[in-house]
N, C-alpha and C positions, 0 to 999 in steps of 0.2 A: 579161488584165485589167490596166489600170495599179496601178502601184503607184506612188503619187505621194508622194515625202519634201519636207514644206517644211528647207528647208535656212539655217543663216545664214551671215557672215561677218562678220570687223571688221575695218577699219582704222583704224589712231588713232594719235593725237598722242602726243608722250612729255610727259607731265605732271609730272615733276621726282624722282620720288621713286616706289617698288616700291606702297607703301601705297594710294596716292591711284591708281596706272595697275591696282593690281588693282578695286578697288574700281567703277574706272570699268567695265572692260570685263564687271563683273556686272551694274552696272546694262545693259547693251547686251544680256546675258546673260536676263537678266527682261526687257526689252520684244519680244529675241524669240520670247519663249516669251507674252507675251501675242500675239506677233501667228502665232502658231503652229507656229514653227519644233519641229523634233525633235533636231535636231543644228545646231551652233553649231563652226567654229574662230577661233583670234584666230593674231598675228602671230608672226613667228617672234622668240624670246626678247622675250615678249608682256609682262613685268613686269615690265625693264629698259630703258634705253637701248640703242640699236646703237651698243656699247663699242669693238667691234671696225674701227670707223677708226683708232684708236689702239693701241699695244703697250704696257701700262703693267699690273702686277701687284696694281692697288689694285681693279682688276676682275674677279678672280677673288672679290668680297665679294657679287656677284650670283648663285653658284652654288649650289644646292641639293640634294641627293638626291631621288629619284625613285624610288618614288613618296614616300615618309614627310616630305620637305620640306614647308614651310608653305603654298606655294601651291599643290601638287599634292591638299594636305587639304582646302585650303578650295575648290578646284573640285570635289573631292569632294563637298562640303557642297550647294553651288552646283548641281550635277547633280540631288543628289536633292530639292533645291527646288524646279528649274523641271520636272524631268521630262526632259530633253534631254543626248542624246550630247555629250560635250565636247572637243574637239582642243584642246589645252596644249602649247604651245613654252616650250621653259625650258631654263636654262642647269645642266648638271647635274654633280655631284661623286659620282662612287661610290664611291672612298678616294681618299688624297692623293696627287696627278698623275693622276690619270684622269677626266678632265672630257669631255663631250661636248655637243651641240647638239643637242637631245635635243625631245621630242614624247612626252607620257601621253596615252592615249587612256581615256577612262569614260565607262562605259555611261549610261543615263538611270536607273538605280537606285542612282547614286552608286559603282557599284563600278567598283575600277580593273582596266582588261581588258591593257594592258601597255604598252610602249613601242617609239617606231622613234628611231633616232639617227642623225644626218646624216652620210648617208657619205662625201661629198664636199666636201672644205675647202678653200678658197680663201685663196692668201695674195699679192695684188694692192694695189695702191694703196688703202687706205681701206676693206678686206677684212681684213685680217691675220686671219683664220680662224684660221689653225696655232698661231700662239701661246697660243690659250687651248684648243681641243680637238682629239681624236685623231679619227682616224676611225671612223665608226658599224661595230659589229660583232655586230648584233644581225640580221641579213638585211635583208626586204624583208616585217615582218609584216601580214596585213591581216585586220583585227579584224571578229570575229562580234560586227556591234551591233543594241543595238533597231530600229535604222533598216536596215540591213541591212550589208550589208560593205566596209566601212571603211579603206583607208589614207592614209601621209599620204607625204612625199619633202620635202625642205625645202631651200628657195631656190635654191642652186647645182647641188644635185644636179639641177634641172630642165635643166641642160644635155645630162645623159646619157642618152642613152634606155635602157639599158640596167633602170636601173632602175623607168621605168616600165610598162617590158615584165615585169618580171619583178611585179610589181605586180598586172598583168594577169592575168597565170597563175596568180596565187593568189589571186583570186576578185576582185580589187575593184571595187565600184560604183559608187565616189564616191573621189577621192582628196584630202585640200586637201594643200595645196602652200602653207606661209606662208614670207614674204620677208621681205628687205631691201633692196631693190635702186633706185639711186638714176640719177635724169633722164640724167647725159652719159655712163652706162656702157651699158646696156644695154636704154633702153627700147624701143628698134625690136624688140627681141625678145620683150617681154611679152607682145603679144596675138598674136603668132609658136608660141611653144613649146609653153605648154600645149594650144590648140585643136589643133594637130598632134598635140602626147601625147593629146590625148584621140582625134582620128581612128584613130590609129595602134593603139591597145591599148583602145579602144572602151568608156570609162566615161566619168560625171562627173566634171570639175576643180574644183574650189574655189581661184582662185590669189589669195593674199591678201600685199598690199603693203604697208607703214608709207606714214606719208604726213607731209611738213613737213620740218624741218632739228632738227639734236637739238645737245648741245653738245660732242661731243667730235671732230667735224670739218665739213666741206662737204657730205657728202654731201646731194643736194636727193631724200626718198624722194618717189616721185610717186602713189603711192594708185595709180588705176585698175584695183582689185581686180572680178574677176570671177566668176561660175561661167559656164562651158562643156560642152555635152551632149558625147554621143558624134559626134555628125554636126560638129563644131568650129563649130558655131552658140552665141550668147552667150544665156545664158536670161535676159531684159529686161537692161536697161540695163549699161554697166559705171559704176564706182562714178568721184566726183570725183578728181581730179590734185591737188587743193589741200587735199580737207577732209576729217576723220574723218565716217566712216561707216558705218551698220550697213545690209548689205542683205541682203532676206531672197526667197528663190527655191524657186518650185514646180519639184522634178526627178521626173521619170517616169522611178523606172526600168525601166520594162518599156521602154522604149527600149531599153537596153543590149541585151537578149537579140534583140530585132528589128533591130538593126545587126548585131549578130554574126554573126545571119542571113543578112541579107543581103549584108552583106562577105565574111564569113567568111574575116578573115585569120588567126584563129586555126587553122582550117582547112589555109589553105596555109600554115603559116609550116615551115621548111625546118633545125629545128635540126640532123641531122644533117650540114649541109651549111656551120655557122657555127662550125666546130672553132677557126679564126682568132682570133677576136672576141675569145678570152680566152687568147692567148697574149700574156704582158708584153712 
């Protein structure tokens, strides 16, 4: 029998200020839950600017605790009003120097089910990752939600397959993957990586982009946010290159278990034979 989850995602503008870009992406939040979504994610470091073109300590003022920070409460809040899973990117402080690029995940009854933290930091042109956090040290969790099981991987980390293999083997059905990733770095690879992560380890992608120019460099982010099945087919349209947008998507996932089937590379996959892979 399918089991069909209407799904959302956002991509959006930086609107100047934490106040005004949460506010906004609730209201995205409510319309799509009128228009019947169950689960909702937004962008990576979703209630900030993307700081991190810049090396500069006046931006460590965007960091919060997770969950008990102000915007992790009021997605809280947010969850049990529309009824809808919530994926939260946010910039997080557990005590002083330990910051991470961090993802809350909450259920549709407002309660918080826990966190995944980006393991993978980039510190390139217009990237400086390292400078503001450590690496994720929390695994690869994938959350028992009302829609079903839930993880996320977040921007860079979508280069490494390793971890959305490993993703895969802990049950997940649906992954989002929120970005920041701009025009002359690496768009040939966007509708590249994740339709392959999704072929390869056989669930839905949710891959979601910023979209416009922000103020603390060039980067041009280009939207083109999508969701992708398990077969690396796009489920309706991908989202605008120019303009904030909410799109909201029927996934079956009884798909997932009918690929698995029929590929069945979980099946064949060979780990006694990948001893290599994780030697430094």
């Amino acid at each position: 029998m399918a089991n069909v989850v209407r799904a959302a995602l956002v991509q959006a503008t930086w609107t100047g200020d934490t106040g005004t870009m949460v506010a906004k992406h609730e209201e995205h939040a409510r319309e799509a839950a009128r228009r019947g979504a169950r689960i909702i994610g937004f962008q990576e470091v979703f209630n900030a600017p993307y700081f991190c073109q810049v090396q500069e300590p006046e931006h460590y003022r965007w960091a919060e605790p997770v969950p008990d920070g102000p915007t992790v409460r009021r997605m809280r809040d947010l969850a049990r009003e529309t009824g809808m899973v919530l994926v939260v990117p946010v910039f997080e402080v557990e005590q002083s120097g330990f910051y991470y690029n961090t993802a809350a995940v909450i259920d549709a009854d407002g309660s918080y089910l826990g966190k995944y933290r980006k393991h993978h930091i980039p510190q390139v042109e217009g990237f400086w990752e390292k400078y503001y956090f450590k690496p994720g040290n929390l695994g690869w969790p994938v959350f028992d939600t009302a829609v079903g099981k839930v993880g996320v991987y977040i921007c860079y980390d979508r280069h490494f397959p390793e971890g959305w293999r490993q993703l895969g083997l802990n049950g997940a059905q649906l992954v989002y993957n929120p970005s920041a990733t701009h025009r002359g770095l690496s768009a040939h690879l966007w509708q590249l990586e994740q339709p392959a992560a999704a072929v390869a380890n056989e669930y839905f992608v949710a891959a979601i982009n910023r979209v416009g120019q922000e103020e603390y460099g060039d980067n041009d982010f280009y939207g083109t946010s999508y969701f992708v099945d398990p077969r690396g087919q796009f489920v309706g349209d991908v989202a605008s290159d120019k303009s904030e947008e909410l799109l909201v998507r029927d996934l079956d996932f009884g798909l997932v278990e009918d690929v698995r089937r029929q590929w069945a590379f979980y099946r064949d996959r060979r780990p006694d034979a990948y001893e290599g892979l994780v030697r430094p």
